[in-house]
DOVONU-198859 format. One line per field, with one value per residue: x, y negated, z of N, C-alpha, C in turn; chain. Coordinates in steps of 0.1 Angstrom, whole numbers. Atoms other than C-alpha are relative to their C-alpha. Layout:
nx: c(X	...)
ny: c(Y	...)
nz: c(Z	...)
cax: c(X	...)
cay: c(Y	...)
caz: c(Z	...)
cx: c(X	...)
cy: c(Y	...)
cz: c(Z	...)
chain: c(A	...)
//
This chain:
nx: c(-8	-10	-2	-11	9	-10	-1	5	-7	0	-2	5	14	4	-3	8	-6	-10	9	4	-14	-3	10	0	-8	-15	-10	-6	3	-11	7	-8	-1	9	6	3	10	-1	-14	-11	-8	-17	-4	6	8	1	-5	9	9	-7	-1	19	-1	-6	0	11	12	-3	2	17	6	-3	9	8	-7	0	-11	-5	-8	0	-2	-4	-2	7	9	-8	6	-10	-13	-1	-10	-11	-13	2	-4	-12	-6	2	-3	-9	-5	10	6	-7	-1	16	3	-5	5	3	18	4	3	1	-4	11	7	-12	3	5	13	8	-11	-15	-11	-2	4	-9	-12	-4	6	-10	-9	5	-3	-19	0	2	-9	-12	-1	11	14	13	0	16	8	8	-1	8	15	5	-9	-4	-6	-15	-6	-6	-5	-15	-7	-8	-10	-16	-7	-8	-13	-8	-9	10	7	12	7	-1	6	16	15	11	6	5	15	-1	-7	-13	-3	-12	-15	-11	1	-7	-11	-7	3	8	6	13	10	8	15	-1	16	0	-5	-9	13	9	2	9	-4	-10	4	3	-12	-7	9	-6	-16	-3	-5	-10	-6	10	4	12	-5	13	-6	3	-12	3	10	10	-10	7	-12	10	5	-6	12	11	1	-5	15	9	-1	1	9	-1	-6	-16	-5	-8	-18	3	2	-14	-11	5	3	-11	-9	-7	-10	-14	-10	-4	-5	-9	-12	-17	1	6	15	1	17	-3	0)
ny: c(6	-7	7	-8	-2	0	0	-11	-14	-12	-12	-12	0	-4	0	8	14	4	2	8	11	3	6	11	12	2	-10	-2	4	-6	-9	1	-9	9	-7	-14	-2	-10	5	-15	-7	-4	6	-10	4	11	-4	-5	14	8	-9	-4	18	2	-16	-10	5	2	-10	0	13	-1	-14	7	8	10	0	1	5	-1	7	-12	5	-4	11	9	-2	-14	9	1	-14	4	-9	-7	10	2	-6	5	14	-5	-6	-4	10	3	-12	0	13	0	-11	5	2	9	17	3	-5	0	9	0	13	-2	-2	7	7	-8	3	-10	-3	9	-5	-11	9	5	-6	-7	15	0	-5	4	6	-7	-6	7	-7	7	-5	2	2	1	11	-6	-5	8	10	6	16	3	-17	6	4	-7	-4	9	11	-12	-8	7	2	-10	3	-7	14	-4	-5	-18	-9	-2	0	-7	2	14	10	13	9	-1	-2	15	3	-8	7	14	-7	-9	-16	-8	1	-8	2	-17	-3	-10	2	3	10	4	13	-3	2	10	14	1	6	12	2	-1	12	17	-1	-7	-13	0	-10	-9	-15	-11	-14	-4	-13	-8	-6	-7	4	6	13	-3	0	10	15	9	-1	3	10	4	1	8	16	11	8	19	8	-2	-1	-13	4	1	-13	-13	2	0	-13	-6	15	4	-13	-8	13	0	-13	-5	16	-8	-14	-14	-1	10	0	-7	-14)
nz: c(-11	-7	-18	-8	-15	-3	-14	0	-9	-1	-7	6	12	10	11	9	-6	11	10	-1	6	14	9	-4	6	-3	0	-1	-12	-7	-7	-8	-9	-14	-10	8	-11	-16	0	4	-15	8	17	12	7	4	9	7	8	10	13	3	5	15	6	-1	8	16	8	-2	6	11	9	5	8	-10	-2	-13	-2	-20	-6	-12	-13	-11	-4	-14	-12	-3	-1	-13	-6	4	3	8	8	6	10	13	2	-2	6	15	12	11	12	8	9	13	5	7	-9	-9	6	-13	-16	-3	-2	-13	-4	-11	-7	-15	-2	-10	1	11	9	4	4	18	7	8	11	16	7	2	16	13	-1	2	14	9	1	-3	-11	-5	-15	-4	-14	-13	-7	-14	-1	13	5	-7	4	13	-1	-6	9	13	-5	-4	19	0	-7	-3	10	9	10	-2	13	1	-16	2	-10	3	-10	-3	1	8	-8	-1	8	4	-6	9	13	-1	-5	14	-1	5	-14	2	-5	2	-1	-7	-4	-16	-9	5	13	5	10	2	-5	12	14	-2	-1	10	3	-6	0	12	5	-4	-11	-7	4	-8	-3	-7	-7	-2	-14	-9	0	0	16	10	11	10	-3	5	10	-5	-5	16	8	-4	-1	16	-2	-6	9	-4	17	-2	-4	-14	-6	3	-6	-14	-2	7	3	-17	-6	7	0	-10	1	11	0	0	7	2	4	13	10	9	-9)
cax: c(-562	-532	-527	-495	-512	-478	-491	-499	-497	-499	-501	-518	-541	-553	-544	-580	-565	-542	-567	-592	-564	-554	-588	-590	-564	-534	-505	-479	-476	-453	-454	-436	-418	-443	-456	-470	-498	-484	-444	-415	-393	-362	-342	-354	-384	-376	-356	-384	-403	-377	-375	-412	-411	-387	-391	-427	-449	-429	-437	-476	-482	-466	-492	-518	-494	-488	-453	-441	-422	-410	-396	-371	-368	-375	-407	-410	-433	-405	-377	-386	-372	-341	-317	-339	-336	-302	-294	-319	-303	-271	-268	-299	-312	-282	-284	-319	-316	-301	-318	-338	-373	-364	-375	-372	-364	-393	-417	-394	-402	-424	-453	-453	-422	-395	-363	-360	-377	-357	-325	-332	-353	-321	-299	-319	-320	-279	-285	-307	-283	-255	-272	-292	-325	-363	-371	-410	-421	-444	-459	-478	-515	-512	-496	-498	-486	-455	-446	-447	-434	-402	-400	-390	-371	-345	-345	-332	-304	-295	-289	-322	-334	-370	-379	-368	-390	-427	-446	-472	-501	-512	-544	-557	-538	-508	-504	-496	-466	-454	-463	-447	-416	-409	-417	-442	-473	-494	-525	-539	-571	-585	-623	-627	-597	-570	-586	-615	-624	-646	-621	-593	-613	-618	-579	-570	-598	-575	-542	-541	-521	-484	-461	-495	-499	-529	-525	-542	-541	-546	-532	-540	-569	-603	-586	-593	-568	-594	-595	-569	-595	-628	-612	-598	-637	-652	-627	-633	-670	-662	-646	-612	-593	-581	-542	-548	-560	-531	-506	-524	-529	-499	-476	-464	-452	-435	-415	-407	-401	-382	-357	-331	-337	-352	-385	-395	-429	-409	-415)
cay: c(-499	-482	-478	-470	-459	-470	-455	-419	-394	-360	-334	-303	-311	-297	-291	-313	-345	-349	-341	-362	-387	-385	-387	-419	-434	-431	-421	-424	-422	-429	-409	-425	-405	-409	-395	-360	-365	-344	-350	-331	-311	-302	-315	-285	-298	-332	-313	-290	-323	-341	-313	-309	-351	-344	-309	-292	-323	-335	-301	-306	-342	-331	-300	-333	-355	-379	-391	-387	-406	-406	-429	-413	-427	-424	-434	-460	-439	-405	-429	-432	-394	-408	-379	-364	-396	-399	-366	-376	-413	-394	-366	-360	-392	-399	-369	-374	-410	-405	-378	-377	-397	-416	-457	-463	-462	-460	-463	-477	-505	-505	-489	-496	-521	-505	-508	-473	-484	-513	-498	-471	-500	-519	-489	-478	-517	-514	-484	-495	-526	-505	-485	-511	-497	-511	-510	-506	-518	-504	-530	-517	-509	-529	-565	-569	-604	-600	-564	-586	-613	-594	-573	-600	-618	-585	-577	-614	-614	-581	-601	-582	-602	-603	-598	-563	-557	-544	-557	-528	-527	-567	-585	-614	-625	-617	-622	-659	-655	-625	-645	-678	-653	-643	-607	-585	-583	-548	-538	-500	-495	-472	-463	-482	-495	-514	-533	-526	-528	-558	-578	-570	-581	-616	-612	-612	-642	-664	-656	-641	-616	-625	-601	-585	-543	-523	-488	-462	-430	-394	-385	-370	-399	-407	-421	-420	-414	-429	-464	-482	-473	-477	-509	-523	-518	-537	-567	-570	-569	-599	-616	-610	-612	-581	-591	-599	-564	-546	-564	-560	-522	-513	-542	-551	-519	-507	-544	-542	-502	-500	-528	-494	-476	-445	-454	-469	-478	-458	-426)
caz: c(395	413	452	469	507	525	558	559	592	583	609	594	566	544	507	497	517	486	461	472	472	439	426	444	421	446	435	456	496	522	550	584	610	642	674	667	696	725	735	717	742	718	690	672	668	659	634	619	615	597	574	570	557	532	521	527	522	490	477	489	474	438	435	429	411	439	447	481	504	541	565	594	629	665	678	706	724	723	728	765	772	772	770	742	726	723	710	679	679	680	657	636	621	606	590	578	565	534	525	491	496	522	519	556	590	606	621	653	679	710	728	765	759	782	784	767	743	735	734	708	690	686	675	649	635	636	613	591	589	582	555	540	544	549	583	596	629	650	675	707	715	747	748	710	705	730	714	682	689	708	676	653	678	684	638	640	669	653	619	598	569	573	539	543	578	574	609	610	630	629	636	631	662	649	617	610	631	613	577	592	601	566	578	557	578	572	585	592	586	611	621	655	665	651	617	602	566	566	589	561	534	554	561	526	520	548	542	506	490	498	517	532	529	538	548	564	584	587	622	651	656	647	604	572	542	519	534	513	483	500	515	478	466	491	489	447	463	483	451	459	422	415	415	442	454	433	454	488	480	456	446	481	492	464	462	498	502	466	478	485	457	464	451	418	397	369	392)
cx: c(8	-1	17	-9	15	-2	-7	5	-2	8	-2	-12	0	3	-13	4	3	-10	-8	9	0	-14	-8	12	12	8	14	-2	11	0	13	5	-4	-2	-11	-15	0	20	7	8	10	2	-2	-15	-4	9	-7	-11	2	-3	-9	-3	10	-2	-16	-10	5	-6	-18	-8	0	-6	-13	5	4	14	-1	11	1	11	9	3	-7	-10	-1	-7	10	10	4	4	13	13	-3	3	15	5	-5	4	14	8	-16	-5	11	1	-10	-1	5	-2	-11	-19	1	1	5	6	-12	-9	7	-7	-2	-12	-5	10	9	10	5	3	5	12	1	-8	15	11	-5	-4	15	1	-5	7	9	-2	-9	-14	-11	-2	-19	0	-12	-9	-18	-15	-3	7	5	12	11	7	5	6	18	7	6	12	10	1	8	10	6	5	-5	-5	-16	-4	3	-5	-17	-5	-9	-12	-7	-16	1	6	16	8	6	13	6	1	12	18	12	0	-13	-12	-7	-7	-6	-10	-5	-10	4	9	11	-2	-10	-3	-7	9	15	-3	4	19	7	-1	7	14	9	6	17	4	-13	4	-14	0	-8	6	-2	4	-9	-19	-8	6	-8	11	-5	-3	8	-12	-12	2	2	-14	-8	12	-5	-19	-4	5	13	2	10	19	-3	2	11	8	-1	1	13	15	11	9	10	10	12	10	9	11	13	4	-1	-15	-4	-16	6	-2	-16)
cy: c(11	-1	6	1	-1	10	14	8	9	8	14	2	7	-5	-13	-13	-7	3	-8	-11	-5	-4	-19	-15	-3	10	2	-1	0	3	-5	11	-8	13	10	3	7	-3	16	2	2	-10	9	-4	-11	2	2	-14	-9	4	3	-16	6	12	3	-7	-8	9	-4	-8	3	10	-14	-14	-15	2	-3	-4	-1	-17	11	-9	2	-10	-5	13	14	-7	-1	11	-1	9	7	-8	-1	16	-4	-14	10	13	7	-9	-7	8	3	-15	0	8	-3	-4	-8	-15	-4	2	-8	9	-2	-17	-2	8	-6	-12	-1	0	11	-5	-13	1	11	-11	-7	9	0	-17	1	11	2	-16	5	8	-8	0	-14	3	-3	1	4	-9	7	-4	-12	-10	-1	-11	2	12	-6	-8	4	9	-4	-11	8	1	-14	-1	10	-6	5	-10	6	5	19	6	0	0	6	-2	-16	2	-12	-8	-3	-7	-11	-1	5	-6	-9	0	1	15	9	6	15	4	16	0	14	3	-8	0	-8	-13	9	-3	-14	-10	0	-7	-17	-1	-10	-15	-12	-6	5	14	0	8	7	16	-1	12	7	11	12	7	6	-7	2	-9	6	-3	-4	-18	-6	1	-7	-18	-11	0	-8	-14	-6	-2	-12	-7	-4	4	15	0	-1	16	7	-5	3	17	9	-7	-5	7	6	-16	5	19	7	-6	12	7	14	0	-16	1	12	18	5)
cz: c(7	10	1	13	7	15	4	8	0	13	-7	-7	-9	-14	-5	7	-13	-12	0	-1	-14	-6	2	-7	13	-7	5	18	10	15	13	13	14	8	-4	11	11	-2	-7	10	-6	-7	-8	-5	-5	-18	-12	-7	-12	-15	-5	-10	-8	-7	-3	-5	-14	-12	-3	-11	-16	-5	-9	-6	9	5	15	8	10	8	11	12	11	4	11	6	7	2	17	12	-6	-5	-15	-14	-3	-5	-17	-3	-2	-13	-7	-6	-8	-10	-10	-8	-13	-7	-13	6	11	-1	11	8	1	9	16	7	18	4	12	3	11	-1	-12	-9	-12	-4	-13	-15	-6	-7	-12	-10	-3	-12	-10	-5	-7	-13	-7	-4	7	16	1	14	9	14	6	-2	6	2	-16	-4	7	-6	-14	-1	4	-10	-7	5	-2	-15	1	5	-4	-16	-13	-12	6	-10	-1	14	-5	15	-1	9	4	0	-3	14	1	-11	-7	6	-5	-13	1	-1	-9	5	-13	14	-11	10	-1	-1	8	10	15	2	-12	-11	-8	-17	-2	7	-13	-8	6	3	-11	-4	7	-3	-17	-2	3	12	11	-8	9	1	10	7	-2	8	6	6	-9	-16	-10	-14	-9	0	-5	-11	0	2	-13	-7	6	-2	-17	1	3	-8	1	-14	4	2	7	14	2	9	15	2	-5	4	12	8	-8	0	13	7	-11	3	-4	-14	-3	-8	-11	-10	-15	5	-3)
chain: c(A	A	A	A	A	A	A	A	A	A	A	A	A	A	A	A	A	A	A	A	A	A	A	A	A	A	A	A	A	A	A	A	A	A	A	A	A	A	A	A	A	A	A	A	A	A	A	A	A	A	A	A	A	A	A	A	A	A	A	A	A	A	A	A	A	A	A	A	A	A	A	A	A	A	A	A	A	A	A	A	A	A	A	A	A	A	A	A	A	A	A	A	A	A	A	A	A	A	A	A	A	A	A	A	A	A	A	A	A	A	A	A	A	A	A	A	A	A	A	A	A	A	A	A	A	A	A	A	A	A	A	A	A	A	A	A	A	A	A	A	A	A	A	A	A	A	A	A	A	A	A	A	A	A	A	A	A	A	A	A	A	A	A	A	A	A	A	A	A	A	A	A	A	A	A	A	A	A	A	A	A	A	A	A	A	A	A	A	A	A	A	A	A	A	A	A	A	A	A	A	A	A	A	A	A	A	A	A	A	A	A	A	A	A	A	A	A	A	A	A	A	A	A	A	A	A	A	A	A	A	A	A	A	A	A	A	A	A	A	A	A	A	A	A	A	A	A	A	A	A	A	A	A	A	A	A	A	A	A	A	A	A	A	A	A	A	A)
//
């Protein structure tokens, strides 16, 4: 069985990340542009980041045969330093979206749902709009359901197909609305908080395999870059058909993340 891991935050891991990886049967990962765990103060270093996402860890992933793939966008939670925000809404993510490797704009939305964080939420929908791209949603910590809700209401008035929006971050309180939505609902797996392996499996068991992802972390929290795998073994324990799995683990994300064509099962 294959994984794609659509949901991968490298900060400063280590070379065995990606080995262990691979030996886990992924082989490809896409890697969104997110909050780095302390605030950026320049555009230089929204810069070095970019360039680190298409350059440094393409190189990293391809020592263990693993295709790499990024996402570029401001995140809600840096969106809210508004001036720093508009130089990167302004003159560096244009310059990064069309760069090779990128599937996305992403990961963009809310955190504490702010006006901020609304306003660079809807540009960066106008330019993935504009260039045709996948967009991924991040929906907030705190006030879930309205963070999601308000996400899918603004990709529509801005004119977004849903089929090309990945809702990230769902529960099980969210997730029939994003299904019902026509959105792509995924799910992080992520020790203690967010979803857990065992409530996924029962996810999969209520809702199936349609437009779901599963994805995982290796950020600045408390993650685990292993849990699409781990989590793919305990659902064919629970008798979850393996299609099933491939599409939940693989299948799903490359559909939805290949739509632009940067990224292909022929890769």
């Amino acid at each position: 069985m294959k994984f794609i891991d659509p949901h991968i935050h490298m900060i400063s891991r280590i070379t065995a990340d990606y080995e262990a990886m691979a030996a886990e049967g992924i082989v490809a990962v896409i890697e969104p542009a997110f909050w780095m765990g302390q605030p950026r103060t320049d555009i230089g270093a929204f810069q070095h980041y970019f360039a680190t996402l298409v350059g440094w860890e393409r190189f990293r992933a391809s020592q263990f045969g693993i295709q790499h793939y990024c996402m570029m966008g401001l995140n809600a939670k840096e969106a809210n330093d508004e001036g720093l925000a508009a130089e990167v809404l302004d003159d560096l993510l244009p310059r990064y979206l069309f760069k090779e490797g990128v599937v996305a704009v992403g990961e963009i939305g809310f955190d504490d749902i702010t006006a901020a964080e609304e306003r660079a939420y809807r540009r960066q929908l106008d330019m993935a709009k504009e260039a045709k791209m996948t967009v991924c949603v991040h929906t907030p910590h705190r006030d879930k359901n309205r963070g999601t809700t308000l996400s899918m209401d603004i990709a529509e008035e801005h004119g977004i197909d849903p089929a090309t929006v990945v809702i990230d971050h769902n529960n099980e309180e969210t997730v029939k609305e994003v299904l019902d939505r026509g959105f792509h609902a995924a799910f992080t797996i992520y020790p203690g908080t967010k979803m857990g392996n065992a409530r996924m499996v029962e996810i999969v068991k209520q809702y199936g395999s349609e437009s779901i992802l599963e994805d995982s972390s290796a950020d600045w929290g408390v993650s685990d870059s292993l849990s699409v795998p781990e989590t793919a073994r305990l659902m064919a324990d629970n008798g979850i058909a393996e299609a099933d799995i491939e599409k939940v683990c693989y299948g799903n994300a490359l559909a939805v993340y290949g739509q632009g064509g940067q990224m292909s099962e022929d890769d």
